[in-house]
C-alpha positions as CSV (number, residue, x, y, z in Angstrom):
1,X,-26.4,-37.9,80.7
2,X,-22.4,-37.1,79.9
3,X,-20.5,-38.0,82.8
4,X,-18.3,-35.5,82.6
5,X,-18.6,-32.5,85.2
6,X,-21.1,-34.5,86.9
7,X,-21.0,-35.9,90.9
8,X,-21.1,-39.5,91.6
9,X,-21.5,-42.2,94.4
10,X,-20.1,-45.5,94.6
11,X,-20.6,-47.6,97.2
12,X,-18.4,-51.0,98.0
13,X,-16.1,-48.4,96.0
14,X,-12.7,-49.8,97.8
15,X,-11.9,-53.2,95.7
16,X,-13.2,-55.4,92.8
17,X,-15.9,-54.3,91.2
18,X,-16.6,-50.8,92.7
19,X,-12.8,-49.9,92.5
20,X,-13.7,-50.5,89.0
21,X,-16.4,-48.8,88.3
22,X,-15.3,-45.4,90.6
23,X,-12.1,-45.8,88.5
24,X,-13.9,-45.4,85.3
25,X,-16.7,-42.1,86.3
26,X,-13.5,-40.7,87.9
27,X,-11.6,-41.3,84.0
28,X,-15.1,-40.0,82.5
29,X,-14.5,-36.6,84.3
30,X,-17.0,-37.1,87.1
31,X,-15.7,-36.3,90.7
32,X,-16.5,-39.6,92.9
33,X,-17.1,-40.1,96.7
34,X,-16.0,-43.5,97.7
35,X,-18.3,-45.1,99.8
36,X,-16.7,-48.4,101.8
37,X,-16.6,-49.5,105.2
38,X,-12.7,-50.7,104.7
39,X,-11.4,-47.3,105.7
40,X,-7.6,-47.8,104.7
41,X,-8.2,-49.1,101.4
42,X,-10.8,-46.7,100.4
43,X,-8.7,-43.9,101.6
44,X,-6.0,-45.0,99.2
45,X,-8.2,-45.2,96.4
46,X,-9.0,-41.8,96.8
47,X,-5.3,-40.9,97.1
48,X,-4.6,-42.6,93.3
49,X,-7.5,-40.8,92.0
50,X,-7.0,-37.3,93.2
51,X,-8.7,-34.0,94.0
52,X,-11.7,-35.1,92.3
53,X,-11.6,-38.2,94.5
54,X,-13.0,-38.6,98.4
55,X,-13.3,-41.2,100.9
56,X,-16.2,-41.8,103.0
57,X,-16.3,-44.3,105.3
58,X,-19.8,-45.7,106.2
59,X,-21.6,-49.3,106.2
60,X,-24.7,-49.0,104.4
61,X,-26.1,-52.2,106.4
62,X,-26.9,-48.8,109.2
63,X,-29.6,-47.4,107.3
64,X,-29.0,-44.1,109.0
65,X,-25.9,-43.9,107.2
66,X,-27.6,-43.2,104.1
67,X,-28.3,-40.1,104.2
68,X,-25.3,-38.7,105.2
69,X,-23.4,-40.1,102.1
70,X,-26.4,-38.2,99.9
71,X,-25.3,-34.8,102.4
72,X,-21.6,-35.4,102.0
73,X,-21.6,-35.8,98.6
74,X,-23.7,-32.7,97.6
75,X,-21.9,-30.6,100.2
76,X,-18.2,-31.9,98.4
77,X,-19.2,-32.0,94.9
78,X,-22.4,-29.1,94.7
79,X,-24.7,-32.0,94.5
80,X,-25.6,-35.9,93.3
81,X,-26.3,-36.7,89.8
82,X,-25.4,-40.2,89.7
83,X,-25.6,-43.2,92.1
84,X,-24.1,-46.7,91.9
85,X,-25.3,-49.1,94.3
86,X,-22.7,-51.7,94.4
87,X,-21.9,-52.6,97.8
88,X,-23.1,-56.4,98.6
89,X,-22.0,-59.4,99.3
90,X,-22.6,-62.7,101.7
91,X,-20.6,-64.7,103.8
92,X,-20.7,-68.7,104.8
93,X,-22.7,-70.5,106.4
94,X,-25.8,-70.1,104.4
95,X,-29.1,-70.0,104.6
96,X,-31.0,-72.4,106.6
97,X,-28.0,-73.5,108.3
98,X,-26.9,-69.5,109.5
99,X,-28.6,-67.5,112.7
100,X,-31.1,-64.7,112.0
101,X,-29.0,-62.0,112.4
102,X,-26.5,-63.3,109.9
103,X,-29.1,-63.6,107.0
104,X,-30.9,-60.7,108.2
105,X,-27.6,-58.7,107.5
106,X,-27.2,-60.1,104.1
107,X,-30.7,-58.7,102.9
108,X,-29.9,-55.3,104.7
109,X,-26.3,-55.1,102.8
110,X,-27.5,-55.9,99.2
111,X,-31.3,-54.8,99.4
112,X,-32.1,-52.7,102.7
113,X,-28.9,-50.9,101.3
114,X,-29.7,-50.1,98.2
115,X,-33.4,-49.2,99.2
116,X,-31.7,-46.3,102.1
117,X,-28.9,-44.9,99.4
118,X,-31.5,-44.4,96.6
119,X,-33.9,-42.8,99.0
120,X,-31.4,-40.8,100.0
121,X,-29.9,-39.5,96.6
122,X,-33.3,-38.7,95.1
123,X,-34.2,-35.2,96.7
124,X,-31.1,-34.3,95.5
125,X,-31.7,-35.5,92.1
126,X,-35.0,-34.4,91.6
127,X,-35.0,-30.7,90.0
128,X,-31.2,-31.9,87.9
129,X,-31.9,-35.1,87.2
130,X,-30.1,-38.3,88.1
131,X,-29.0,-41.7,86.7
132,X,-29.2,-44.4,89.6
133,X,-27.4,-48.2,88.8
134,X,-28.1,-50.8,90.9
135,X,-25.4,-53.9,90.8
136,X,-27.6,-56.9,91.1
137,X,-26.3,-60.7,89.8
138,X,-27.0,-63.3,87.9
139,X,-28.2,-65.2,91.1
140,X,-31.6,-62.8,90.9
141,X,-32.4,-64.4,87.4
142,X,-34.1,-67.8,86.9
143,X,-35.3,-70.0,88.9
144,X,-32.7,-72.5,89.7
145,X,-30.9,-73.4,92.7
146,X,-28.1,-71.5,94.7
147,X,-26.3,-72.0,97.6
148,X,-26.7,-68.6,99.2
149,X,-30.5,-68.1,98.9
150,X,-30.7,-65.3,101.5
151,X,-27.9,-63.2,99.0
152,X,-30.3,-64.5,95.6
153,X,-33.5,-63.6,97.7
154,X,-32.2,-60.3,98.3
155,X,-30.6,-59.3,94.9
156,X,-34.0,-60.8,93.1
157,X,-35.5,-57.8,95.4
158,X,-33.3,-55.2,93.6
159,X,-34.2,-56.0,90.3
160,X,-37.9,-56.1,91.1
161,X,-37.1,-52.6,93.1
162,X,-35.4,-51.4,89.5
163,X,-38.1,-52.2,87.9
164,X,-40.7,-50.8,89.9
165,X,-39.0,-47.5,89.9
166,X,-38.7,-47.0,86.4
167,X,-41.9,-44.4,86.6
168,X,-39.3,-41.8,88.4
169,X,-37.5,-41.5,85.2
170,X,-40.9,-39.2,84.2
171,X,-42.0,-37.7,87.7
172,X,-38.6,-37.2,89.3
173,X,-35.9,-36.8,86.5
174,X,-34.1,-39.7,87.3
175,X,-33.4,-43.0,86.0
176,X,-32.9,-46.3,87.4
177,X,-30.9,-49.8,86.0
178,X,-29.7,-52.7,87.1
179,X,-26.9,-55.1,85.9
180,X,-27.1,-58.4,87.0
181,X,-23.1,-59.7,86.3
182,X,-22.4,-63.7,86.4
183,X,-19.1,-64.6,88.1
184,X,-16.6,-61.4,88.1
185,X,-12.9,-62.1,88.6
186,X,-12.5,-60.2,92.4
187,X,-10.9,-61.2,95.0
188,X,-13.5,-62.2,96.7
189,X,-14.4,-64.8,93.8
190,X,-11.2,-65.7,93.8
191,X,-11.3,-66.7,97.7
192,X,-14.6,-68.1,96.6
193,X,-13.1,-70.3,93.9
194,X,-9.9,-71.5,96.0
195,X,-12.4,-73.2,98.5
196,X,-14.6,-74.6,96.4
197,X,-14.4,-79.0,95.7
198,X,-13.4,-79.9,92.3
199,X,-16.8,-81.0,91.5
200,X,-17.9,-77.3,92.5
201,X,-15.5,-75.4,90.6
202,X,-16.2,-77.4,87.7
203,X,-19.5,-75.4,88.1
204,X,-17.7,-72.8,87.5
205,X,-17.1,-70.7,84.4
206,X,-13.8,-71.0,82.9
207,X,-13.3,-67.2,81.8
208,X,-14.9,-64.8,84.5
209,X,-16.1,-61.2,83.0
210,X,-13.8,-58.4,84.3
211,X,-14.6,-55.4,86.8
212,X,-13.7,-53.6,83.9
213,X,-16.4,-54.8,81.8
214,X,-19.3,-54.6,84.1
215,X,-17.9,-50.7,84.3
216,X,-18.8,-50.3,80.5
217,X,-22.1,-51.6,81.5
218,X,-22.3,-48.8,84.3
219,X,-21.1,-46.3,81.7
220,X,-23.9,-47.2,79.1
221,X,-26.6,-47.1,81.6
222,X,-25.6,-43.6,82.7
223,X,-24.9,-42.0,79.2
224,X,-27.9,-43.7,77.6
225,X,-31.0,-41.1,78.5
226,X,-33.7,-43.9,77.5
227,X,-32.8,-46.5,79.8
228,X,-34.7,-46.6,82.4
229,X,-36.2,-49.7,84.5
230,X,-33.8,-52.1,82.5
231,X,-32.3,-55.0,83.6
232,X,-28.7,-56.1,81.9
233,X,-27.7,-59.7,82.5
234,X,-24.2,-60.0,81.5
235,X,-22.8,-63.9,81.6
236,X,-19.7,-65.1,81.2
237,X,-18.3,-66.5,77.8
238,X,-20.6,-63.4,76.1
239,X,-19.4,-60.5,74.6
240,X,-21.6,-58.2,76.0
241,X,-25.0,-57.5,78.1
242,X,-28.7,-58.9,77.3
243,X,-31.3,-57.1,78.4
244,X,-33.2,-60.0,81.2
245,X,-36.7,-60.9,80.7
């Protein structure tokens, strides 16, 4: 699918990695909502990119909100042709030692989320065709520990949910992907990384990938008309993505 001409979605769109990757569909020629709950930064995103640039402010943890981003982007932008399901994230304390609703929200940011947005987009995809991108991490891979298991719990459920849909890609038109990045420099990883023990950070890789980078993995997915159901893994120190067995 070229990019160019065509209508996107980006959620988390405001900062770090989906500033990113709306920066670079809206350089492709694609006109980009901006989907983020931050409504002053996503509103001057918009203003930097230009007419072919809107904010919409919305938290996809209200599953209701869903389809109004799929409405508001068709009725801007004469439809939805590609989707980029980037919004996520988790907050301390942890899992065991947080409440219900605080791990509850966690799964319906980065998995209830993405389930809503993609259900949303795909009746608008469906006679066109559409390229859908989930943003995953490397904390879904493997089977080693992490200290946010409600946020690897729930991002292992997007890769399986990638997966799963592949078979849209023939009855539907559209295609779905996942990249699952290791540490990106954000500032949110940076906030991460300033609280973090020395022992901890020594955990940590020396060279983070770039918001930049993970965008060229976005691109590829979206341009490349045969991936469908694939799962990149992209970790730090490597020059580029592996597809994740």
């Amino acid at each position: 699918m070229e990019i160019a001409g065509r209508a996107a979605i980006v959620t988390g769109a405001a900062a770090g990695i989906g500033r990113g990757i709306a920066s670079r569909l809206h350089a492709e020629g694609a006109t980009v909502l901006l989907v983020d709950r931050d409504a002053d930064a996503v509103s001057q995103l918009a203003a930097e990119l230009g007419p072919k640039a809107a904010a919409h402010v919305a938290d996809i943890t209200g599953i209701e909100a869903a389809p109004e981003i799929a409405s508001a982007c068709a009725q801007q932008f004469g439809g939805v042709d590609i989707l980029v399901n980037n919004a996520g994230g988790v907050v301390e304390p942890f899992f065991p030692d947080n409440d219900v609703a605080q791990w509850l929200g966690v799964i319906q940011l980065n998995l209830v989320g993405v389930m809503a947005m993609t259900q949303a987009v795909i009746p608008f995809m469906t006679e066109r065709g559409g390229a859908i991108v989930n943003i995953a991490s490397a904390a879904a891979l493997g089977n080693s520990s992490h200290a946010a298991p409600e946020y690897a719990a729930a991002k292992a459920g997007v890769v399986r949910l990638t997966t799963a849909l592949s078979g849209l890609a023939e009855t539907r038109g559209v295609r779905v992907d996942c990249i699952c990045p290791d540490w990106v420099d954000t500032p949110a990883s940076r906030q991460t990384k300033a609280s973090m023990t020395a022992a901890e950070l020594a955990t940590v890789p020396p060279v983070l990938l770039t918001p930049d980078q993970i965008a060229t993995a976005v691109q590829h997915c979206i341009e490349h008309d045969e991936s469908t159901g694939r799962v990149l893994a992209w970790w730090c120190g490597e020059d580029t993505w592996r597809i994740a067995e």
